[in-house]
N, C-alpha and C positions, 0 to 999 in steps of 0.2 A: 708181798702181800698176795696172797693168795682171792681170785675171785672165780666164783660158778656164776655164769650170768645166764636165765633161762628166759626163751621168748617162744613166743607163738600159740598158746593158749588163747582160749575165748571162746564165746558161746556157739554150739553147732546141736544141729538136730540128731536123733537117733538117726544112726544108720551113716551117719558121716562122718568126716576125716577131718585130722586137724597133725599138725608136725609142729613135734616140739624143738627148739635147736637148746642148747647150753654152752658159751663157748666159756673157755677158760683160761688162766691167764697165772702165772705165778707158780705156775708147777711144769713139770717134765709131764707134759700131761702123758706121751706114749708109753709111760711108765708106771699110767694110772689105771685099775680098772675104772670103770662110769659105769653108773647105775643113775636107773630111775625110782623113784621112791612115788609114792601119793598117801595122799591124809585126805577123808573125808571128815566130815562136819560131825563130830562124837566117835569118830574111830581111833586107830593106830594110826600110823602109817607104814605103809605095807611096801614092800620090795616090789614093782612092778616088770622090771628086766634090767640084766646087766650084760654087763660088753666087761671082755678081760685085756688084759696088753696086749695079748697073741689075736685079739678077735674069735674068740669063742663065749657065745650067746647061750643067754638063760634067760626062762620068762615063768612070770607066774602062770599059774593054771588059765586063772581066769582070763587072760588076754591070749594065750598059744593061737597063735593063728590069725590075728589077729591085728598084732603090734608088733613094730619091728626096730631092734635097737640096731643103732649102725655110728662109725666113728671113722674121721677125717685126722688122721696123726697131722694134716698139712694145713690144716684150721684150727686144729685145737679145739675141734668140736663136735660133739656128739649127737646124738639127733633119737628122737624117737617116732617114728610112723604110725599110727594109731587111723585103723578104717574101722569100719561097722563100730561105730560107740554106741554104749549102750549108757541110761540116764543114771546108772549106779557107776561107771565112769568119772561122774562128778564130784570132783574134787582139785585141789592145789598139789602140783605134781613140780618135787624135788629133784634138782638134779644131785649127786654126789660123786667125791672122786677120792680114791684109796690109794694109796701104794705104802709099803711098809707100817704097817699099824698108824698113819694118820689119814683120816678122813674130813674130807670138808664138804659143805654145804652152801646150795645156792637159797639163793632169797624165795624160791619157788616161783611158779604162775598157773594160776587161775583154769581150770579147766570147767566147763559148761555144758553139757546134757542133757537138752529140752526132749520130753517123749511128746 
């Protein structure tokens, strides 16, 4: 059984940091790319950054610079680093994990953005 288990989310003011972790469980994870996803309150949800098996990064615009995705093959866990937040930031931010055309999904958590 496959699980994306994501913590560290919670309320933080503009202009500060928060790290997301996802650990996982049920998969060959070093075989998986991980992504970060977020869903705001009447939006999409949007690709935020991804990490591939090999360790090559990709981010969206809006975060370059900003956030930083990083992965532990020896934890099983991927991490997302997020400084300077900003209050359109907030939203419930997904982890997910790919390999061979099947994708799965975590339960998400809560991300908070006071200006």
């Amino acid at each position: 059984q496959v699980q994306l288990v994501e913590s560290g989310g919670g309320l933080v003011q503009a202009g500060g940091s928060l790290r997301l972790s996802c650990a996982a469980s049920g998969i060959i994870f070093s075989n998986n790319a991980m992504g970060w996803y977020r869903q705001a309150p009447g939006k999409q949800r949007e690709l935020v950054a991804r990490i591939t098996s090999g360790g090559s990064t990709s981010y969206a615009d809006s975060v370059k610079g900003r956030f930083t995705i990083s992965r532990d093959n020896a934890k099983n866990t991927v991490y997302l680093q997020m400084n300077s937040l900003k209050p359109e930031g907030t939203a419930v931010y997904y982890c997910s994990a790919s390999s061979g055309g099947d994708d799965y999904w975590g339960q998400g958590t809560q991300v908070t953005v006071s200006s």
